[in-house]
C-alpha positions as CSV (number, residue, x, y, z in Angstrom):
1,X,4.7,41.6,-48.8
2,X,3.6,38.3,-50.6
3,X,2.4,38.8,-54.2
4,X,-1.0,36.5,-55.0
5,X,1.1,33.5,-57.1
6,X,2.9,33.0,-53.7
7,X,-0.6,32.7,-52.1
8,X,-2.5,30.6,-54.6
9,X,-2.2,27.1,-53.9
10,X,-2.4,24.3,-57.0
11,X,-3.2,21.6,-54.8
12,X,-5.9,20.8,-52.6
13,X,-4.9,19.8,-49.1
14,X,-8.1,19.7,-47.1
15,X,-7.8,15.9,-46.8
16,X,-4.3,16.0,-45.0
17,X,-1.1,15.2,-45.9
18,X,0.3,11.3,-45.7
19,X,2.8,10.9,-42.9
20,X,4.4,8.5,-40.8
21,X,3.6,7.8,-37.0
22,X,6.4,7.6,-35.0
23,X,6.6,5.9,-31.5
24,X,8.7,8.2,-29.7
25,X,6.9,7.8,-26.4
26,X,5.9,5.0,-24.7
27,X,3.9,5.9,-21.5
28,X,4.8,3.8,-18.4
29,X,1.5,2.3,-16.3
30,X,-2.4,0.9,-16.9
31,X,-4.2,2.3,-19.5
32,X,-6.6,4.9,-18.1
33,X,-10.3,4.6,-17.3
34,X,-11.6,6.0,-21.1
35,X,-8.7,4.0,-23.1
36,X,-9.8,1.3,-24.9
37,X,-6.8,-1.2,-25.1
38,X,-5.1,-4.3,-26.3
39,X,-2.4,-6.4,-24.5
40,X,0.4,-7.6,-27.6
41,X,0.6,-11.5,-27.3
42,X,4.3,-12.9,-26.2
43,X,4.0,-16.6,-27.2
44,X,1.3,-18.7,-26.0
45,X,-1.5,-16.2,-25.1
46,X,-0.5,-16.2,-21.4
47,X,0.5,-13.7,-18.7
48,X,3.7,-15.8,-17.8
49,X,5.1,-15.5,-21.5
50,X,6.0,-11.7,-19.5
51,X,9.2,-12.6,-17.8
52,X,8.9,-11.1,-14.1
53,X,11.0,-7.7,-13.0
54,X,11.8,-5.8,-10.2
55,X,10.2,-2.5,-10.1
56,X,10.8,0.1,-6.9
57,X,8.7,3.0,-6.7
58,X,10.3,6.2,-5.5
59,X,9.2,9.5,-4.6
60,X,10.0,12.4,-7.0
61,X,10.7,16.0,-5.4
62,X,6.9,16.7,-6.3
63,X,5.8,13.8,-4.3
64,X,4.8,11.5,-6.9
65,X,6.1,7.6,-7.0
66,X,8.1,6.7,-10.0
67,X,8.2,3.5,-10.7
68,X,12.7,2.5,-10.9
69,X,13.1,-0.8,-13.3
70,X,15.9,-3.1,-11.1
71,X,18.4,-4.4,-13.7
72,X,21.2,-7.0,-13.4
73,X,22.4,-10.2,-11.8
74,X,20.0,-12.1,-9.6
75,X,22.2,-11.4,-6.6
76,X,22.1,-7.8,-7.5
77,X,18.2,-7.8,-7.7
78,X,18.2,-9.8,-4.4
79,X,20.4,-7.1,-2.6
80,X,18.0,-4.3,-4.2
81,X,15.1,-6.0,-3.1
82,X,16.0,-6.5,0.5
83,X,17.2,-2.4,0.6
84,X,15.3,-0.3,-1.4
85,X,11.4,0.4,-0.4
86,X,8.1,-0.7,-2.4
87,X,10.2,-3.1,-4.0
88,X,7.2,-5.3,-6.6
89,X,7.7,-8.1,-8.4
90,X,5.6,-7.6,-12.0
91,X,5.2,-8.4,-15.4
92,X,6.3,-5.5,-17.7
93,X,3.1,-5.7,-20.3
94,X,3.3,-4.5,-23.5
95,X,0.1,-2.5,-25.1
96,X,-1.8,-0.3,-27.5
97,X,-4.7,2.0,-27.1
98,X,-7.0,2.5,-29.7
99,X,-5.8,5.8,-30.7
100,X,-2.4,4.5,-31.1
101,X,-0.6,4.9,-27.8
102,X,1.6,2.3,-26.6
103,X,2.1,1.8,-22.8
104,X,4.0,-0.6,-20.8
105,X,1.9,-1.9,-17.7
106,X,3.7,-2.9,-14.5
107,X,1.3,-5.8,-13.2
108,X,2.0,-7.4,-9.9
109,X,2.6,-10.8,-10.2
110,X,0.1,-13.1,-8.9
111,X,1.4,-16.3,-7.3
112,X,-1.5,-17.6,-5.6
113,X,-5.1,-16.5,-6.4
114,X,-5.7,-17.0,-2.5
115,X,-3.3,-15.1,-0.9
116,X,-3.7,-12.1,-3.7
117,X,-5.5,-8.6,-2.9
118,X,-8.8,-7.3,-5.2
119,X,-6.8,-4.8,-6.9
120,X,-4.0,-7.1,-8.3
121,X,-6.6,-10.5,-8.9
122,X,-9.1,-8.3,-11.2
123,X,-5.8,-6.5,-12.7
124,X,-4.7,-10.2,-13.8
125,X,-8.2,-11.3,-14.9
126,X,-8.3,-7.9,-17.2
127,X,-4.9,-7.9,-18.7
128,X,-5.2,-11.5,-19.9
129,X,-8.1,-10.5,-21.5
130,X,-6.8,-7.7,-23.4
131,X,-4.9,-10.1,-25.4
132,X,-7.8,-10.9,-27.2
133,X,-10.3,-8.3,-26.8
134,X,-10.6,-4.6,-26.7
135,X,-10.9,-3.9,-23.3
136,X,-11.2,-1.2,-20.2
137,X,-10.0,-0.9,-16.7
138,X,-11.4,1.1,-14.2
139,X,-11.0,1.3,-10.4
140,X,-13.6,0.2,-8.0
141,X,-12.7,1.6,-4.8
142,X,-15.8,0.9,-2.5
143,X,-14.4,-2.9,-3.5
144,X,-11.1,-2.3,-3.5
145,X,-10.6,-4.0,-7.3
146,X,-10.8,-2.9,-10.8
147,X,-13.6,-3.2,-13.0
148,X,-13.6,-5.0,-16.5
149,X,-15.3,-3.6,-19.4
150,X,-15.6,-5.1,-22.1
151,X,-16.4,-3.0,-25.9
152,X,-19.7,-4.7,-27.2
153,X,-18.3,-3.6,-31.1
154,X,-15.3,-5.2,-31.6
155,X,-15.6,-4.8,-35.1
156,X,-15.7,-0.9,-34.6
157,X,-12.1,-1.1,-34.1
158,X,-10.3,-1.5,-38.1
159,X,-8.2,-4.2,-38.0
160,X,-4.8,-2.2,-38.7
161,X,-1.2,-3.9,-38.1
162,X,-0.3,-2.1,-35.4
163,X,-2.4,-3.3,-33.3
164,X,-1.6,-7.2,-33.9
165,X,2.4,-6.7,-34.0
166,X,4.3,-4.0,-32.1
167,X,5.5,-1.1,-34.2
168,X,8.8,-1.0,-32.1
169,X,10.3,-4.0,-30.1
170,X,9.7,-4.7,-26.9
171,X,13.5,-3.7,-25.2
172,X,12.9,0.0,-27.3
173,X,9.4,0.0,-26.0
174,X,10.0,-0.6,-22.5
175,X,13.4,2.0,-22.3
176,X,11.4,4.2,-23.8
177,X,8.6,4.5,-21.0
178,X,11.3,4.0,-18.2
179,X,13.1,7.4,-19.5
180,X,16.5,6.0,-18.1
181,X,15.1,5.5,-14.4
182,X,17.0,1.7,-14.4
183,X,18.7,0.9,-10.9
184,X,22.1,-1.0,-12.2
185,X,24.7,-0.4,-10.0
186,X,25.0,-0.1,-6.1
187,X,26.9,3.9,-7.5
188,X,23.3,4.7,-8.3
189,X,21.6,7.2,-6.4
190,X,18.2,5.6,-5.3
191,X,20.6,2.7,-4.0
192,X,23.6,4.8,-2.4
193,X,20.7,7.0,-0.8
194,X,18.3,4.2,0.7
195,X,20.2,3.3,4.0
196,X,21.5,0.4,5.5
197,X,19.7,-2.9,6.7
198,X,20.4,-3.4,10.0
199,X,19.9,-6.3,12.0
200,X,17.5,-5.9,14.9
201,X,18.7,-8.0,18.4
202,X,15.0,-9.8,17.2
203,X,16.6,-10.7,14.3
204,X,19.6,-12.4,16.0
205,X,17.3,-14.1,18.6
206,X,15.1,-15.5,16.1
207,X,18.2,-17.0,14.4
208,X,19.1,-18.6,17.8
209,X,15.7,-19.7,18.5
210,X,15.9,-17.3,22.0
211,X,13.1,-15.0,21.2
212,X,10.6,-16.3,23.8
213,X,13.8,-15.8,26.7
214,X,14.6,-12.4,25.0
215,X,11.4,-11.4,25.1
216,X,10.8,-11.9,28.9
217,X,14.1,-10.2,29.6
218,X,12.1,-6.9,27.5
219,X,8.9,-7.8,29.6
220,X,7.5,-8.3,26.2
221,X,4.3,-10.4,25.9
């Protein structure tokens, strides 16, 4: 049993007490549809200050794709690429959500503006944006791109450190969201497990510039 000078408190603590935030988690992907966000500028206010990665995105037991980070030598990237499956090149952005999450964002790299789908064109459009505004994305589906929206307050947002400089550094931030899912070796098991390339007798003709002689031989048209 507690006697009463155990109980009575001497300070008033209705207001909270003063701690620290920590950034122990980083989540890994866009911001969602209600998370109004910020893109942390690199250098000079552009996309390309993101070096590109590799990302490959493999099925978990559940059935869900987990986005594998490729790490190593540009061979070793090369020889990833041409084995493992939805193999993307991207830029790993680094963010902040208004309530104080910070995310790393996978965005496909976009070469040429012509050649590029919806989805990955409005992505760019809205992420470079984000560096300077607070900012939402949201899928359009019947369109088959994302939709940009844009807070009318700016000002509602208090202008606190965090988000203008990263509380943690970007190589924390981004092994942080990963959780340890970094392809680095051919002993690792989403490499060791993905199968062989084999070359097709296509492959060989097209290399001998036969394919229109193989092809009759297969009664192919």
């Amino acid at each position: 049993m507690f006697k009463l000078d155990q109980i009575h408190s001497k300070n008033k603590y209705n207001k909270g007490v003063a701690a620290t935030i920590r950034y122990d988690v980083v989540d890994l992907g866009k911001p969602g549809p209600d998370d109004w966000f910020r893109i942390y500028k690199m250098g000079n206010n552009s996309l390309n200050d993101y070096d590109p990665a590799i990302i490959s995105k493999i099925k978990d037991p559940e059935g869900n794709l987990k986005p594998y980070l490729v790490v190593g030598s540009e061979d070793w990237k090369a020889a990833c690429a041409e084995r493992l499956s939805r193999v993307q090149d991207v830029h790993l952005l680094y963010g902040i959500t208004r309530s104080k999450r910070l995310f790393i964002w996978p965005l496909p790299v976009v070469e040429d503006i012509n050649d590029a789908i919806g989805w990955h064109i409005s992505g760019y459009e809205i992420a470079k944006a984000a560096f300077d505004r607070w900012t939402q994305i949201r899928s359009n589906k019947p369109d088959s791109r994302y939709m940009h929206i844009d807070l009318d307050d700016q000002n509602s947002v208090p202008k606190e450190k965090v988000f203008a400089e990263p509380p943690i550094d970007y190589e924390t931030a981004i092994n942080r969201a990963f959780k340890g899912r970094f392809i680095d070796s051919a002993d690792h098991p989403v490499y060791r497990n993905a199968g062989s390339v084999v070359e097709t007798e296509y492959d060989k003709m097209k290399k001998k510039g036969t394919i229109k002689s193989w092809a009759l031989q297969l009664n192919i048209k």
